[in-house]
C-alpha positions as CSV (number, residue, x, y, z in Angstrom):
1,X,-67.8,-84.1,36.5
2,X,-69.9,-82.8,33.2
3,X,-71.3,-85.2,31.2
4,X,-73.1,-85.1,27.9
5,X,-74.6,-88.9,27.2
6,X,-74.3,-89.0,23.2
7,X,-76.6,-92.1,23.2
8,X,-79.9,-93.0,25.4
9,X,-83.2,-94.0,24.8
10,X,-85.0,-91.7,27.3
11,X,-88.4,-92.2,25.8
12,X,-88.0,-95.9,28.0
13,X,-86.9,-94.6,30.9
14,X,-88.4,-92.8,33.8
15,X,-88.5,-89.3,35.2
16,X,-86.7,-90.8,38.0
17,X,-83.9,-91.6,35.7
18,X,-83.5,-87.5,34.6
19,X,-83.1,-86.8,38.2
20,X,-80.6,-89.6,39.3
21,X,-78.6,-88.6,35.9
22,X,-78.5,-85.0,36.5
23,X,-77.4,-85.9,40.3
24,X,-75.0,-87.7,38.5
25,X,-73.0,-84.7,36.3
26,X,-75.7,-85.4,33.3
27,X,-76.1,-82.4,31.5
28,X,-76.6,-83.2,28.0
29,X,-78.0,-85.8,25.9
30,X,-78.9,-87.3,22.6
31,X,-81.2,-89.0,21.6
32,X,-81.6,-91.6,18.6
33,X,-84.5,-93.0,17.3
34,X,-84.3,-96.7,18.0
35,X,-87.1,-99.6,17.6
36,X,-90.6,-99.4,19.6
37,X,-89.8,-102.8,21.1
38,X,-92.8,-104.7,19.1
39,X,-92.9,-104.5,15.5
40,X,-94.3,-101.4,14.1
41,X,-97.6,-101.8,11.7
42,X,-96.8,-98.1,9.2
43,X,-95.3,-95.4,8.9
44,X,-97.3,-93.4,11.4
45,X,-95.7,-94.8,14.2
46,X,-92.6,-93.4,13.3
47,X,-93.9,-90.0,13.0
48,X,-95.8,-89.5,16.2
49,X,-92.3,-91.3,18.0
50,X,-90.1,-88.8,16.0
51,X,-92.4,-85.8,17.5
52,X,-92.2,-86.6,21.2
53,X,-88.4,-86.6,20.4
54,X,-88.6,-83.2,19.4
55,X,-91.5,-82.2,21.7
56,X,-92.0,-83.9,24.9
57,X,-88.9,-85.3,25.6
58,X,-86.8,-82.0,25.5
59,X,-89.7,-80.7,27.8
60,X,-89.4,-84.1,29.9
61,X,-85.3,-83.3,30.3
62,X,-85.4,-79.6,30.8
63,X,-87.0,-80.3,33.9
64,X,-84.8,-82.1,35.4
65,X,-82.0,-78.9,33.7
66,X,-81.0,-82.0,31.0
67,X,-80.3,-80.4,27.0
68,X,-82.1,-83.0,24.9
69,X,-81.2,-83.3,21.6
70,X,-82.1,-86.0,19.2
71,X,-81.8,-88.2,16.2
72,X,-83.7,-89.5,13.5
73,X,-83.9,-92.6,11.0
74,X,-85.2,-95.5,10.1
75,X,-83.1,-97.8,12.7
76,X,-81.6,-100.9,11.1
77,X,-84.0,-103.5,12.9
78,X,-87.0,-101.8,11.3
79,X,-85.6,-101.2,7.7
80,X,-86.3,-105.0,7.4
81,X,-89.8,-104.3,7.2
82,X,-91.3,-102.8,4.2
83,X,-94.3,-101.5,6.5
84,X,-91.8,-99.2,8.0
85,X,-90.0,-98.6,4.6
86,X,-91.8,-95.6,3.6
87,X,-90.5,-93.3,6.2
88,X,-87.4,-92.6,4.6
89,X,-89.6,-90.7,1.9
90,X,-90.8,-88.4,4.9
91,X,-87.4,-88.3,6.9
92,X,-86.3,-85.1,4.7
93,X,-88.8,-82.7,6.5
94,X,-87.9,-84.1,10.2
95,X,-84.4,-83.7,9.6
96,X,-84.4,-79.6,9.2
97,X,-85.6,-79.6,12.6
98,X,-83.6,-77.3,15.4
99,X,-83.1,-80.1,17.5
100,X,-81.9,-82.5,15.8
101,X,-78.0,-83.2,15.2
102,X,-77.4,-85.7,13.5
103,X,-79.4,-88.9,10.9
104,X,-79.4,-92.2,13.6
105,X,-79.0,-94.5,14.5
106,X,-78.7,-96.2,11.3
107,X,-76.4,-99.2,10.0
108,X,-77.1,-103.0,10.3
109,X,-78.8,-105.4,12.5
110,X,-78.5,-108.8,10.4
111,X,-76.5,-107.5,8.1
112,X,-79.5,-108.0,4.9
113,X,-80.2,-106.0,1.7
114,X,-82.5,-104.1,2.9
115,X,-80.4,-102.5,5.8
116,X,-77.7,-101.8,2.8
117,X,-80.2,-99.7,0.9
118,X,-81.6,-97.8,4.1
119,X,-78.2,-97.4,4.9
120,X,-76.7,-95.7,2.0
121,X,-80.1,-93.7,1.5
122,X,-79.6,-92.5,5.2
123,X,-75.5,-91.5,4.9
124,X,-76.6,-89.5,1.4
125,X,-79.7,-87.9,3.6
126,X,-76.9,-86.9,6.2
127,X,-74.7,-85.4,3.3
128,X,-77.7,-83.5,2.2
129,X,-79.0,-82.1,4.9
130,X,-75.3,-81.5,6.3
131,X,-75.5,-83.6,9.4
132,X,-73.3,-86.2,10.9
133,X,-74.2,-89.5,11.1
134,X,-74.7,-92.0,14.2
135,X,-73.9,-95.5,12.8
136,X,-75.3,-99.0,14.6
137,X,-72.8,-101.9,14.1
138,X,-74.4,-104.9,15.0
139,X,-74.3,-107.4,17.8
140,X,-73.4,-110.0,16.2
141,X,-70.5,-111.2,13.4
142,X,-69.5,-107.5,14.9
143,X,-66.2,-107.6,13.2
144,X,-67.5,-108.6,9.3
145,X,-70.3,-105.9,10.6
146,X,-67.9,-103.0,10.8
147,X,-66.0,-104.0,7.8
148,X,-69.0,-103.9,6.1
149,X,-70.2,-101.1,7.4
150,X,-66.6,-98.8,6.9
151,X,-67.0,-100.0,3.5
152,X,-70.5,-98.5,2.5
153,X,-69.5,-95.5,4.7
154,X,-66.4,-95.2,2.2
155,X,-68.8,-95.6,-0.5
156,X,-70.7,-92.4,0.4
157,X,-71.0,-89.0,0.6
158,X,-70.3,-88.6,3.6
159,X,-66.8,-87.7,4.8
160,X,-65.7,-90.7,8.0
161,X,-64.9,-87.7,10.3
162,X,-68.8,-87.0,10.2
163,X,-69.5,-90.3,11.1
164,X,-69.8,-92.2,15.1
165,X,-69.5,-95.6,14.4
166,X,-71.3,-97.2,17.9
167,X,-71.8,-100.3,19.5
168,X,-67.4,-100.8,19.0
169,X,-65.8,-103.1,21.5
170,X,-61.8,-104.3,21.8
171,X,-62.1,-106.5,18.3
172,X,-63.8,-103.4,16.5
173,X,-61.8,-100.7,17.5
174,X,-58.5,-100.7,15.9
175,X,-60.0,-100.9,12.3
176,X,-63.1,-98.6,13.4
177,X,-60.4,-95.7,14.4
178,X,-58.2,-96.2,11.1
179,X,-61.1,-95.3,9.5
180,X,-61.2,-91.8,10.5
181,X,-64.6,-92.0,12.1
182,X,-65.6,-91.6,15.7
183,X,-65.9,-93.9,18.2
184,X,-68.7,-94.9,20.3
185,X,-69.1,-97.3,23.1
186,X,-72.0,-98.7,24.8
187,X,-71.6,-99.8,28.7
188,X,-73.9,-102.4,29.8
189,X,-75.1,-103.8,32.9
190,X,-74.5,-107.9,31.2
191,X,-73.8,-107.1,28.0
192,X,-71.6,-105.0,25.4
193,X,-68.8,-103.6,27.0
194,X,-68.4,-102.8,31.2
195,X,-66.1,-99.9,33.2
196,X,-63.2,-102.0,33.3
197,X,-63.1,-102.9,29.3
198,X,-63.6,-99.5,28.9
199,X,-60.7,-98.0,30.8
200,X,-58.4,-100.8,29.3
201,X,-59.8,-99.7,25.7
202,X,-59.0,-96.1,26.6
203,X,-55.2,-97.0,28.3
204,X,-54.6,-98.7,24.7
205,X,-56.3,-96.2,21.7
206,X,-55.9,-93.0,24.1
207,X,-59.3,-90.5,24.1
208,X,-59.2,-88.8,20.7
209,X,-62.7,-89.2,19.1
210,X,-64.1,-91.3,21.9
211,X,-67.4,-91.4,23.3
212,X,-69.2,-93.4,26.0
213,X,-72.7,-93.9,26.3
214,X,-75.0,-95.7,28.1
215,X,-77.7,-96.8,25.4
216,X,-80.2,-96.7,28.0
217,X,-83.1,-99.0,26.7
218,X,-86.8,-101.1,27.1
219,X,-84.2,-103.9,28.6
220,X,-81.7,-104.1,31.2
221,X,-79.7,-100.9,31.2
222,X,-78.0,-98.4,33.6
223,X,-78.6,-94.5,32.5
224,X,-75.8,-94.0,34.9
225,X,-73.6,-95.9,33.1
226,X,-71.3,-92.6,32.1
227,X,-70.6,-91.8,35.5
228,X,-69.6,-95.0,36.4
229,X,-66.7,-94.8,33.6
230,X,-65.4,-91.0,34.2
231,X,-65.3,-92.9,38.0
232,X,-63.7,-95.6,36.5
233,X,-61.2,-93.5,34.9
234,X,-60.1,-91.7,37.9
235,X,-59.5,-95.1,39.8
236,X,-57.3,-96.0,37.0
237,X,-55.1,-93.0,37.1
238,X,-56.6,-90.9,34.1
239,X,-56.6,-87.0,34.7
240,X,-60.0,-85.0,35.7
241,X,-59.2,-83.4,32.1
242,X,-59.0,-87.1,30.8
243,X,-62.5,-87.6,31.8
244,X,-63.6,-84.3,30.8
245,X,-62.8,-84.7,27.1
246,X,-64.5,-88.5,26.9
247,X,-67.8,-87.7,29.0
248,X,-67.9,-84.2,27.6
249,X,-65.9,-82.5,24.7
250,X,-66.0,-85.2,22.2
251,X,-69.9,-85.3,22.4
252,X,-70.0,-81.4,21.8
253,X,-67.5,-81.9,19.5
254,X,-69.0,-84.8,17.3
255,X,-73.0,-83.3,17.6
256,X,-71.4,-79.6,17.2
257,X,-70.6,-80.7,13.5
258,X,-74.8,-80.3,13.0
259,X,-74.2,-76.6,14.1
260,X,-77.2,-77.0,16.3
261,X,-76.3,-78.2,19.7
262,X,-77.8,-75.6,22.5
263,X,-76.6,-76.6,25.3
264,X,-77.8,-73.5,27.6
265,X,-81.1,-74.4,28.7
266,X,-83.7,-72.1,29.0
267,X,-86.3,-71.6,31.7
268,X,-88.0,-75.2,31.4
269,X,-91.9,-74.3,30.9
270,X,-94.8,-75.1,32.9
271,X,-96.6,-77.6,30.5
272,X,-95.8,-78.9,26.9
273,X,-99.3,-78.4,25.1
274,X,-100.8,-78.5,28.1
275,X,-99.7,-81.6,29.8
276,X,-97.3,-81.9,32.4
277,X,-95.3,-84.4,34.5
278,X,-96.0,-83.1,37.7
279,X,-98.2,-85.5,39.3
280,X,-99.8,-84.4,43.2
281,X,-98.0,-80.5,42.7
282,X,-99.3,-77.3,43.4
């Protein structure tokens, strides 16, 4: 079993986690620029975060033979503060970057003004810089959220095919795949959706456009997550080629709009300027 995780926040997890994911058919990942977990105090922050995403993390994966690709934004949580504001101004010369693949996550957390104008900035910085676009609903209200959200997506210039609207569950769905956009799912330990939802979601809408993804985070969260649906699947009568196209294919698919997914990995190097994570080695 391949798997490409389109959504995981490796920058909170440990080196242990590579290796038990690439024991587990992890291959490929993205990687979307999410909150620090206490509030950020400028602009700055972001910019160091955004290059270890481009830096040390695909140097962290390749040594445990992981692609790591990322993406970048002001994340919805964040846009409510106008410390953090600014980096939208500087997001144009992150986004040109080899490695990145799409403008994310972006969308709403509460649902306030503020995440409606990072929002629409973000989908017309997408257009621009001809990337798709990896689009937070939120946790709560999720229904009125995804309206909401369909409806500024409509609004832009960005086509809903080029669009992965995340964070769906069974009263999201339906409207979320009449929209034309892609659909993302996040497996939880406690929360969001489980294996069981997810093969139920996938016996009713089929597997065109679908993605599962773990959302590996600072809180209680399973990197393994993937695996645990494509096993899922199987127990549930879905075909190896089933799997195959949800864990695999429709990442590629969805990132390889960017036209710069490399997923052949080459010979990891020995330190990323000059640091390393061997700890004890020769």
């Amino acid at each position: 079993m391949r798997i490409f995780d389109p959504h995981i926040h490796m920058t909170s997890r440990t080196t242990d986690d590579y290796q038990a994911m690439y024991d587990a058919g992890v291959r490929a990942l993205a990687e979307p620029s999410f909150w620090l977990g206490q509030p950020r105090t400028s602009p700055a922050s972001f910019f160091d975060y955004f290059d270890s995403l481009l830096g040390w993390e695909p140097f962290r994966a390749a040594q445990y033979g992981i692609a790591h690709h990322c993406t970048l934004a002001l994340n919805p949580k964040e846009a409510n503060d106008p410390r953090c504001t600014p980096v939208l101004d500087a997001l144009p010369r992150y986004l040109v970057k080899d490695s990145v693949v799409a403008v994310g996550e972006i969308g709403y957390d509460s649902m306030t003004p503020a995440e409606d104008t990072a929002l629409a900035a973000q989908l017309q910085l997408a257009a621009d810089h001809g990337l798709p676009a990896l689009v937070h609903t939120p946790h709560r209200d999720k229904l009125a959220g995804l309206r909401r959200t369909v409806d500024v997506v409509r609004e832009s210039h960005l086509p809903p095919e080029r669009v992965l609207l995340d964070h769906l569950n069974e009263t999201t769905v339906k409207e979320a795949a009449d929209s034309g956009a892609w659909l993302g799912f996040s497996i939880y330990p406690d929360t969001k959706m489980d294996e069981d939802r997810m093969v139920a979601v996938l016996r009713s809408h089929g597997t065109e456009r679908v993605l599962v993804n773990s959302a590996a985070d600072w809180g209680r969260s399973d990197p393994l997550k993937t695996r645990r649906v494509g096993d899922a699947m199987l127990a549930a009568g879905f075909t190896d080629d089933d799997v195959d196209q949800v864990l695999w294919r429709n990442p590629v698919a969805f990132y390889g709009l960017s036209g710069r997914l490399h997923l052949d990995l080459p010979s990891p190097a020995a330190l990323h300027e000059g640091n390393s994570v061997l700890r004890g080695g020769e």
